[in-house]
C-alpha positions, 0 to 999 in steps of 0.5 A: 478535541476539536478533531473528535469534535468534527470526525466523531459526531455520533454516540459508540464512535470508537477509534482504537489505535490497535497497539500496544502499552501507552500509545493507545491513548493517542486515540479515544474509545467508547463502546463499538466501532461504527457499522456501517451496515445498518446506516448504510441500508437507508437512505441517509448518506449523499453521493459522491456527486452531490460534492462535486463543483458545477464545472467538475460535472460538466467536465465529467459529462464531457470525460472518459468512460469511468466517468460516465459509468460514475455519473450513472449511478455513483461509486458510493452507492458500492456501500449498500449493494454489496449488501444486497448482492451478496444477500441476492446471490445467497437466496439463489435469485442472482448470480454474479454473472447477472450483477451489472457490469459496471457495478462488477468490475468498477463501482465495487471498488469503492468496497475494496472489491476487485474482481479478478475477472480475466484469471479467477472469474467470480473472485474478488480481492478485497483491498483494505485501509490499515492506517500505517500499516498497524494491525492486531493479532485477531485482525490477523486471524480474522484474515485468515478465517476469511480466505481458508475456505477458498483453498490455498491456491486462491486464498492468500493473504498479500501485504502490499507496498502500501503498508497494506493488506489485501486478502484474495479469492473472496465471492460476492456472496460473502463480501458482506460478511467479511466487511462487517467482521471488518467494521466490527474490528475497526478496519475497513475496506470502504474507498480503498481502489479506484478513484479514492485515496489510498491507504495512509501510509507511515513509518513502521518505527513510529513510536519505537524509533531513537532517531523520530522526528514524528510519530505518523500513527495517529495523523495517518489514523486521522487523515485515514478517517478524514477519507472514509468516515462520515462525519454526518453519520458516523458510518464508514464511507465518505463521499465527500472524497468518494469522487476523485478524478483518479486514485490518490496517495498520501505517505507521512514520513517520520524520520529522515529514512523516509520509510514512507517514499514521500517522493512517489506519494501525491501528499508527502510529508516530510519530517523537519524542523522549523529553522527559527523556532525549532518547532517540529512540522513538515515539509509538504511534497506533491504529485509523485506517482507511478503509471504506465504512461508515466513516472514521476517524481514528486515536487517542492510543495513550498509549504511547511506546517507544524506536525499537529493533526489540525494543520496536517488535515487543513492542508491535506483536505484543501489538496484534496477539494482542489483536485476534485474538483479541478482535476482532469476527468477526460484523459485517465493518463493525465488525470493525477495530482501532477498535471494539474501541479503543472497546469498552474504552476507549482507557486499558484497551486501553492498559494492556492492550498495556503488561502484555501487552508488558512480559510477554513479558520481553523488556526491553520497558518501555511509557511514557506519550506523549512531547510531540510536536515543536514549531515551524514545519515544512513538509512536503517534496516528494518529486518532483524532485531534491533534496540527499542528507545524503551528500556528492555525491549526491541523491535523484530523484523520478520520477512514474509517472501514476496509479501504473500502469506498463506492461512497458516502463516498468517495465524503462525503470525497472530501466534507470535504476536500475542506471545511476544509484542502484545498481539501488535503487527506492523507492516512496512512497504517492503512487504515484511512486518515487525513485531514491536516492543518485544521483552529482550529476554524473550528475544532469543525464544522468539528467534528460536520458533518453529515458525521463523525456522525452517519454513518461508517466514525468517529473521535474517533471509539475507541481503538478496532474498529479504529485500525483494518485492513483487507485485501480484504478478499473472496469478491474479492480475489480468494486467500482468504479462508474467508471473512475478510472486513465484518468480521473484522469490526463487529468483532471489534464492537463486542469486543469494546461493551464488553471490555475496553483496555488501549491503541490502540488495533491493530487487523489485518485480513488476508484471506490466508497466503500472509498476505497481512493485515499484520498480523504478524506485528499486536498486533492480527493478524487473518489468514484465515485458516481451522477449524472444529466444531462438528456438532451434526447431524452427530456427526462428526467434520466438515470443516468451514471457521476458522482462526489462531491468532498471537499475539504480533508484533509491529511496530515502532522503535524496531519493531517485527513481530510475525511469528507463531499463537498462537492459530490454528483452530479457526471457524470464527463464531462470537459466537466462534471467539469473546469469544476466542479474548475477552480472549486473549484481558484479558490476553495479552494486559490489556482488562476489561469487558464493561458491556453486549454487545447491539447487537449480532453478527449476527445483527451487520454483518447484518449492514456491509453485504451490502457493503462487500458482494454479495448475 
């Protein structure tokens, strides 16, 4: 009550928790979900600046040119021009090319808006927020509705290693549209890129799991509205957290899997116990993150609170002022949780978040870390069908190649949704989704769907290609030095043909040192960079499109990230690139030979090319 009390301020508030059976009623709803529309056309809502501290704007005075660009019209303002450049555009008085440059390629990113300038000038991915990573049937169709009419070349539905999902291809002069059919839905792309906080990540099994320590979905749909709802007016768009130093992840792990990497996240929370009390609460880690300069993993919060939306938002809200208003703004690289953590020393930032939660008065009382869960525990599969605790029903896990869907598939989902887990889709961070709650007496009709058979979309791909990730790669991405969605999934057929592996391979594809694929996390992780390959017309070696490949990360409980490659300079052609990872696959991680391979790699990239790249 005192929640709804603080985040739902205004009459026709809704919070639907898009799910099915009794768990709606872990969130309350009344008439309409907020539009932010017609509040965010007055001028009603304050600036992302108006919170920030004195020194902090001094600081940003004195910062790198996104400061100065935010100090020069703040980010927020993105929540009424999208309106108007859209309108603009549509009445032939402007054109995107007109739009200022600043608010083209930086503020539009507090809407979710990303232009894609260098690969498809004018076009716009649209990032979205999907609280652990739940979505309905007609969000899906909605998606789908949004980016037919750019063509399967540029309209393309991506799920991401956020538990989220990014829709590509989208013009300025519908932007507004796609928002506002959002809104009506009760989703959002407000404060999605940039310096904001990302997307809630949770676990996909939320709800659904025998081995649940905590259920994420209402915290992450909680912490979610704490970022982009303002509780003044009811609208999406909250510049109190509209001015970050730099981006900003916050992952809630339900179980001892860690289906949410808690350890790459700036705010994780960890599942466990309290030893004296046997309460159930959280561990609270810090400042794990991922970049071109650096890899970290995170650290010992040493902080423990009980696993309740008050305690879980106190903490994560006082994170959050302290890094805003303490947190670098001059160097982008050294601007994230971590190095002010290592400014002030993990023990003085943890006082430092205890005194400032326990201050807001709200109940909130601050532990010590709690020891973590003992004994043997093996992390579990997320793919395939798999018991439910509820009696009769199961879970399914569907792998989608690459995380990227096309309209058909997208609706193909949506169909089979609403056939059989109740119009209720769950994406996970390995880019698949899961269809929960399914009756297991449909289970064998389910698996028998033309769409699940025959097509890109499976049940059971295999331990090669149902564990692959990839970023968005060249297609798209001006920061990519190769392309990686095609790549990645003909590649991992490739090697599925050829070798046999005794357990879930993971390979992740990155196409520049961002790691925005996570390669470092991977068992193989594959980075775009240089090479050279002897060209005998010239007889010289030659620059070609290559890669670096790490080797041994792992996730879940003990988890460990593989910070430098073990191999450099690789070409990326698949008669170079294959064999090598055919090797490494023999000699790391137990691979055995299938017998030869059916096709080769130029007819296998041939069958993925239409819907990865543009001629």
């Amino acid at each position: 009550a005192d929640l709804l009390q603080r985040y739902a301020p205004l009459s026709n508030r809704k919070m639907l928790f898009l799910c099915s059976g009794s768990a709606a009623s872990l969130l309350h709803a009344t008439s309409s979900p907020p539009r932010v529309r017609a509040v965010g056309m007055s001028a009603t809502k304050a600036t992302g600046l108006s919170f920030l501290s004195p020194d902090a704007v001094e600081r940003a005075k004195a910062g790198n040119p996104i400061e100065k660009v935010k100090l020069a019209k703040d980010g927020t303002t993105a929540f009424t021009s999208v309106y108007e450049y859209a309108a603009a555009i549509r009445a032939g008085s402007l054109t995107w090319e007109e739009v200022e440059k600043a608010d083209l390629d930086t503020r539009l990113k507090w809407v979710g808006l990303l232009h894609r300038g260098k690969r498809t000038p004018g076009r716009f991915m649209m990032r979205l927020r999907t609280p652990n990573g739940i979505i309905s049937s007609e969000l899906m169709r909605f998606y789908a509705d949004s980016v037919e009419p750019y063509g399967p070349d540029l309209g393309v539905v991506d799920i991401t290693t956020r538990q989220n999902f990014q829709l590509r291809g989208i013009p300025l002069e519908d932007a507004g549209d796609v928002t506002d059919g959002l809104h009506a839905r009760n989703q959002t792309a407000f404060q999605s890129a940039l310096d904001n906080v990302r997307n809630l990540v949770g676990s996909p099994l939320a709800g659904i799991d025998d081995q649940e320590m905590v259920d994420t979905r209402h915290l992450c749909t909680v912490l979610s509205d704490l970022i982009s709802l303002d509780p003044e007016t009811g609208t999406r768009g909250n510049p109190k957290w509209g001015n970050l130093p730099r981006k900003f992840n916050i992952a809630v792990s339900g179980s001892r899997d860690d289906f949410a990497h808690t350890h790459i996240n700036d705010i994780g929370l960890e599942p466990c116990a309290h030893s004296e009390t046997g309460e159930m609460g959280f561990n609270v880690v810090l400042g794990g993150y991922m970049s071109i300069k650096r890899v970290a993993h995170s650290v010992e919060g040493d902080m423990w609170v009980p696993a309740q939306v008050q305690p879980v938002v106190d903490v994560s809200e006082a994170i959050l002022r302290i890094f805003r208003d303490e947190g670098a703004r001059g160097d982008r690289q050294k601007a994230r949780l971590m190095w002010l953590i290592e400014e002030k020393g993990v023990e003085a930032f943890r006082d430092q978040v205890a005194a400032e939660a326990e201050a807001y008065g709200r109940g909130t009382v601050v532990q010590r870390a709690q020891p973590k869960p003992t004994g043997d525990f093996t992390r579990r599969e997320l793919l395939g069908v798999h018991a439910q605790p509820q009696p009769g029903l199961s879970r399914v896990g569907v792998h989608v190649p690459a995380g990227r869907l096309s309209v058909a598939e997208c609706r193909a989902i949506a169909d089979l949704a609403d056939a059989y887990s109740a119009g209720e889709i769950r994406a996970t961070v390995e880019q698949n989704i899961i269809l929960p709650n399914v009756a297991d007496a449909e289970v064998p009709k389910l698996l028998a769907e033309p769409a699940l058979n025959g097509g890109r979309l499976s049940v059971d791909p295999g331990n090669i290609v149902g564990h692959t990730v990839s970023c968005t790669g060249s297609q798209f991405c001006g920061l990519a030095m190769v392309e990686t969605k095609a790549n990645a999934e003909a590649v991992a057929k490739l090697l599925d043909e050829r070798l046999v592996t005794p357990r879930p391979l993971r390979i992740h594809w990155t196409g520049c040192p961002n790691s925005c694929g996570q390669v470092q996390a991977a068992d193989i992780g594959i980075m775009g960079g240089p090479a050279k390959k002897f060209d005998p017309e010239s007889g010289k070696n030659k620059a070609v499109p290559g890669c670096n490949i790490f080797l041994g990360g792992t996730i879940g409980e003990n988890a460990h990230l593989s910070l430098e490659p073990a191999v450099k300079g690789v070409p990326l052609e698949h008669d170079i690139l294959v064999p090598k990872l055919e090797e490494l696959i023999i000699e790391h991680f137990g691979g055995t030979p299938r017998p030869a391979p059916s096709a080769g790699a130029g007819g296998l990239l041939a069958k993925v090319k239409g819907l990865f790249r543009r001629d």
